[in-house]
C-alpha positions in Angstrom: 87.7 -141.0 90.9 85.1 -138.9 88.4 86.5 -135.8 87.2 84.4 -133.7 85.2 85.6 -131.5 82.8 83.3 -128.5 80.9 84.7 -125.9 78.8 85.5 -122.9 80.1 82.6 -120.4 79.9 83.0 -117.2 78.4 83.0 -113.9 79.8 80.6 -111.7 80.2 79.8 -109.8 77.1 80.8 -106.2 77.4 77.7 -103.8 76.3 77.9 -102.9 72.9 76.3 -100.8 70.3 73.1 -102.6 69.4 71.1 -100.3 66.5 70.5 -96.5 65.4 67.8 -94.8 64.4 68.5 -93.8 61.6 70.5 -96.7 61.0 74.2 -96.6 59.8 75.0 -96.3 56.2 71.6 -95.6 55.6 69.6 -92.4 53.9 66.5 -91.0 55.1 63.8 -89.4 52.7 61.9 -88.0 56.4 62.8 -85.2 58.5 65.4 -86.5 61.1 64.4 -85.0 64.7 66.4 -86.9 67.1 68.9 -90.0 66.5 68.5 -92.8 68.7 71.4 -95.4 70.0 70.4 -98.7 71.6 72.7 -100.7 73.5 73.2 -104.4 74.4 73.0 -103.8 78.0 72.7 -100.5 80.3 74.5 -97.5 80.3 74.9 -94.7 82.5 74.2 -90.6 81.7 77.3 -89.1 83.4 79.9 -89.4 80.3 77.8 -89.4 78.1 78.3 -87.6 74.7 76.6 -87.5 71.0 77.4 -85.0 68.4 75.8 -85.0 65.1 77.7 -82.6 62.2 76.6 -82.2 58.8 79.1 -81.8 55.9 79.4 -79.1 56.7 81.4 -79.9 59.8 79.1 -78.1 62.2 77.5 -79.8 64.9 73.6 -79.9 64.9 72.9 -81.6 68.3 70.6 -79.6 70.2 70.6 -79.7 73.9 72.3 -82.7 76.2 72.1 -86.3 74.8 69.3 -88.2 77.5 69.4 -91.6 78.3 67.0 -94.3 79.6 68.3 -97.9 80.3 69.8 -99.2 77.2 68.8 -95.8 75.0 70.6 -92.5 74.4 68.3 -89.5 72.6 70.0 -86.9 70.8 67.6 -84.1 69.8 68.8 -82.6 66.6 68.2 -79.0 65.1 67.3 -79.6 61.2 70.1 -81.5 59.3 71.7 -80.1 56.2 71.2 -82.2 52.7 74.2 -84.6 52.7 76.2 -87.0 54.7 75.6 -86.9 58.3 78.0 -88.1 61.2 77.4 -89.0 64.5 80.0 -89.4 67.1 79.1 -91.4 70.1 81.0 -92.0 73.8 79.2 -93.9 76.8 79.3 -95.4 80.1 78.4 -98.8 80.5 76.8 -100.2 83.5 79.9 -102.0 84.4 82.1 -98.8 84.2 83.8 -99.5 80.8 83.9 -96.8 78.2 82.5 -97.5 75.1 82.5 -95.1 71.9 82.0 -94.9 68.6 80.9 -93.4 65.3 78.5 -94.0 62.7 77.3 -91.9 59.1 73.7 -91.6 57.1 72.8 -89.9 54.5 69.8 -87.2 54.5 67.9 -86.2 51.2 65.5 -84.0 53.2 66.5 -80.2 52.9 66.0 -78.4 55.8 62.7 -75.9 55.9 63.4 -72.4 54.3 63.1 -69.3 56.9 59.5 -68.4 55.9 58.2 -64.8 56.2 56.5 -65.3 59.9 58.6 -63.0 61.3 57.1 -60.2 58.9 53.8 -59.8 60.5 55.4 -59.0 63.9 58.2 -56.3 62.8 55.6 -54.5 60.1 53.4 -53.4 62.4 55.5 -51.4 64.6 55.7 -48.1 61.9 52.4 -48.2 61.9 51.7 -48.3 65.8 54.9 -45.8 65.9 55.5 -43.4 63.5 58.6 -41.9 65.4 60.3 -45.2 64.4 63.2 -44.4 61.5 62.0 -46.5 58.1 65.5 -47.6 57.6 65.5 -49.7 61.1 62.1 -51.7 60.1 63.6 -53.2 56.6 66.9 -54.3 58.3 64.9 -56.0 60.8 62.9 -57.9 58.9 65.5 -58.8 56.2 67.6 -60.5 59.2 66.5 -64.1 58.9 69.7 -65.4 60.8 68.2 -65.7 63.9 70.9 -64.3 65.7 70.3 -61.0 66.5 70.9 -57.8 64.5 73.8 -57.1 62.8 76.6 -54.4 63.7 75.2 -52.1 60.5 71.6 -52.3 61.5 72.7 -51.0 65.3 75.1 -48.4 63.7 72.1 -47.1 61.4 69.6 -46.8 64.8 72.6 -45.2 67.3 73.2 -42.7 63.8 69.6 -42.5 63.1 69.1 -41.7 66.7 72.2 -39.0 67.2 70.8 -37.3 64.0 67.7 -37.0 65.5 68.7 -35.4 68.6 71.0 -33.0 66.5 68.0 -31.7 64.5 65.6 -31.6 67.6 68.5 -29.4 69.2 69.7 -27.4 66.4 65.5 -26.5 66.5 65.2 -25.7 70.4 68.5 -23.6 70.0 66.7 -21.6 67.0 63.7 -21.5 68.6 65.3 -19.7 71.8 67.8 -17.5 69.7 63.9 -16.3 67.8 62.1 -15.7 71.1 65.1 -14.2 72.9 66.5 -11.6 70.7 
């Protein structure tokens, strides 16, 4: 009688975390756009998650993390000088959740707001000259991006009431001059 006797095979690998772009515990002296994880085997969109913070603890991922095969794609909005951190959860093929994090370090400041927006808000005093001056300098001083600021709409609705109180208070004097 011939037995034969092999060692037992392993199992099968699960998928793990293969590289990043940028890569861990690295910096970059570039512009960072999108980070990019690559895995061992495939992995499945649904449950799948990537947030990238800055130091300053707020989260600069832009849009929904998309994956292809083996790759997830973060799109990023510009990162703040300093260490950045990216948090990571996935799906692999098999079903098993996998997750992780990983930090880099970026040397590239991110661009200053630059004065495009002053070509498109000057020319509305000139092409209306009903337009209040103190509404055009807010506007273009607001760099934010998020819309205008309670004072600025305070300033138009007040610039606005005291407009229609003098156009009144002129009708009314008007009528009181032709009617008496």
């Amino acid at each position: 009688m011939l037995v034969v006797v092999s060692p037992a095979s392993p199992a099968h690998a699960h998928t793990e975390l293969s590289r990043t772009s940028p890569a861990a515990r690295s910096t970059v002296s570039k512009a960072v756009t999108a980070v990019t994880l690559t895995f061992s085997g495939l992995i499945k969109k649904p449950g799948t998650t990537v947030v990238v913070t800055g130091p300053d603890k707020v989260s600069y991922s832009d849009a929904d993390a998309q994956v292809l095969d083996k790759t997830i794609t973060q799109k990023v909005k510009p990162l703040p000088v300093g260490a950045i951190t990216v948090v990571w959860r996935t799906v692999s093929a098999d079903g098993h959740t996998i997750k992780g994090s990983f930090t880099f370090t970026n040397r590239v400041a991110p661009p200053t707001p630059t004065a495009a927006a002053t070509p498109t808000a000057e020319p509305t005093p000139t092409v209306e000259p009903t337009t209040p001056p103190a509404a055009s300098p807010a506007a273009v001083t607001n760099t934010d991006g998020g819309g205008s600021s309670p004072a600025v709409w305070w300033a138009v609705v007040l610039g606005a009431v005291l407009a229609v109180a003098v156009l009144g208070g002129l009708l009314l004097r008007r009528r009181r001059s032709t009617g008496a």
